[in-house]
C-alpha positions as CSV (number, residue, x, y, z in Angstrom):
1,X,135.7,99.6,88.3
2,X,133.9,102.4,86.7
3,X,131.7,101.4,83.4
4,X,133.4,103.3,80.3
5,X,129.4,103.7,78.8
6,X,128.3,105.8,81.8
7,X,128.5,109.2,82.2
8,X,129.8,111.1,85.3
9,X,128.6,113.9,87.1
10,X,131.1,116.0,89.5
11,X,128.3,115.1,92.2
12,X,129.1,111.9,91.8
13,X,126.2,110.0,89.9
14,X,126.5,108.1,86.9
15,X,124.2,107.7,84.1
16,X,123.5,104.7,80.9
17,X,123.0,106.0,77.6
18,X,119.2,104.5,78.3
19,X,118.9,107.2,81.4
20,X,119.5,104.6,83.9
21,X,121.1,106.8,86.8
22,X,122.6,105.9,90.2
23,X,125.7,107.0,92.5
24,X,129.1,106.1,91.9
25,X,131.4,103.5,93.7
26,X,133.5,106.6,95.3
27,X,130.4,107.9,96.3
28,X,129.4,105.4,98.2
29,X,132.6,104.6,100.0
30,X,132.4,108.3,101.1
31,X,129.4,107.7,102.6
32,X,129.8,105.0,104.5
33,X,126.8,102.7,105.4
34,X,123.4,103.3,103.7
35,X,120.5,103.2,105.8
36,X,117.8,104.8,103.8
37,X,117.0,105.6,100.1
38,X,114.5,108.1,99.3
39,X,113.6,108.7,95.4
40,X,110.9,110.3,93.5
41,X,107.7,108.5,92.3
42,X,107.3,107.4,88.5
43,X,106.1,110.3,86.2
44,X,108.0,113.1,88.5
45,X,110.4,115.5,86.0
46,X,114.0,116.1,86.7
47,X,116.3,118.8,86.1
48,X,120.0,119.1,85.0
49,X,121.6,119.3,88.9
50,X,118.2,119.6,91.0
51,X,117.6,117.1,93.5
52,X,115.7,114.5,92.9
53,X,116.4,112.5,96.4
54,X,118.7,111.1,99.0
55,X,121.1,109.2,100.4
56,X,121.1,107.9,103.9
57,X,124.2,106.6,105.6
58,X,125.2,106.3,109.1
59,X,127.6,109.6,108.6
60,X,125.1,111.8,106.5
61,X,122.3,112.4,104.2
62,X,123.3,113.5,100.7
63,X,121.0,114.9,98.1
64,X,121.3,113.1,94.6
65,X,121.5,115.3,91.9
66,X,120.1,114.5,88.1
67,X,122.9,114.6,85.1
68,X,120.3,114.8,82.8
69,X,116.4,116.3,82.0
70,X,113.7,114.2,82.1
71,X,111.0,112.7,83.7
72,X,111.4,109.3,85.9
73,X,110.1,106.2,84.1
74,X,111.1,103.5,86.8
75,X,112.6,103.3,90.2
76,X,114.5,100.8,91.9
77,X,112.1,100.0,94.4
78,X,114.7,96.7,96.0
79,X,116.8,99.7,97.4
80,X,113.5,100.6,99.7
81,X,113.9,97.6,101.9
82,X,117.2,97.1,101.4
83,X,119.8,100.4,100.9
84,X,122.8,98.8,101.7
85,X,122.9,97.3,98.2
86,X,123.9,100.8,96.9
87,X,127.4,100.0,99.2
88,X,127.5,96.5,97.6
89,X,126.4,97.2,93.9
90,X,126.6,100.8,93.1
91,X,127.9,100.4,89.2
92,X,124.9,97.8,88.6
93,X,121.9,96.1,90.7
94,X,121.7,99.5,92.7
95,X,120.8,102.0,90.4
96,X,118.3,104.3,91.5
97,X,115.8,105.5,88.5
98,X,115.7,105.4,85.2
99,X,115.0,108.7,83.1
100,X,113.4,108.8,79.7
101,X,115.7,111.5,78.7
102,X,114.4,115.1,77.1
103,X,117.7,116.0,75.4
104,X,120.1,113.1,74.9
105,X,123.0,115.2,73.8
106,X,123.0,116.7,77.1
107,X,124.9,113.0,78.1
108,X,128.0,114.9,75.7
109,X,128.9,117.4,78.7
110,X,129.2,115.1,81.4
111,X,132.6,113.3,82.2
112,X,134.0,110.4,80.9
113,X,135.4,107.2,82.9
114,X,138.7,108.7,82.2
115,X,137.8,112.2,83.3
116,X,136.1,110.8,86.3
117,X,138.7,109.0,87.8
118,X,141.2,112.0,87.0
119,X,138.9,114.1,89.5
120,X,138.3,111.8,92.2
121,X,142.0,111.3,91.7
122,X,142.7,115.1,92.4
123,X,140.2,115.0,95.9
């Protein structure tokens, strides 16, 4: 279910080795329907666990946090007029944005498939 090349954040993204990032399948069974999408325009720089958007279900609005440093290259601009793709697709046509990364070793201190499924084991 979860891709072993991704990373994994705690906050429940994942990120490619290219800097493609997006939210995880767990994620997006917490959250129940998705209703709305909102992501940053092309050119916009990220942070290491700011916010960069959210997440829109029927139960809440989460934030979405960045694994990584960078500055957004692309965004996934389907999910605008259609969100509930993330609840379909969440590992592959859903990503959100992709990040040209400033610091690819900073990919090393986020979790592993392995790791990841251990914590959202212990939830």
């Amino acid at each position: 279910m979860y891709p072993d090349q991704y990373k994994y954040t705690k906050e429940h993204e994942w990120v490619a080795p290219d800097g493609t990032v997006g939210i995880t399948d767990h994620a997006q069974k917490e959250l129940g329907d998705i209703v709305y999408v909102d992501l940053p325009k092309p050119g916009a720089a990220v942070e290491t666990g700011k916010s960069f958007g959210s997440v829109e279900s029927v139960k809440a609005v989460s934030d979405i946090y960045s694994p990584v440093d960078g500055e957004i290259a692309e965004v996934n601009e389907a999910l605008t007029t259609a969100p509930e793709k993330l609840n379909e697709d969440p590992h592959g046509a859903a990503w959100l944005v992709k990040i040209k990364l400033s610091n690819a070793s900073q990919l090393d201190g986020l979790m592993s498939k392995a790791d990841y499924e251990a914590y959202i084991g212990g939830l």
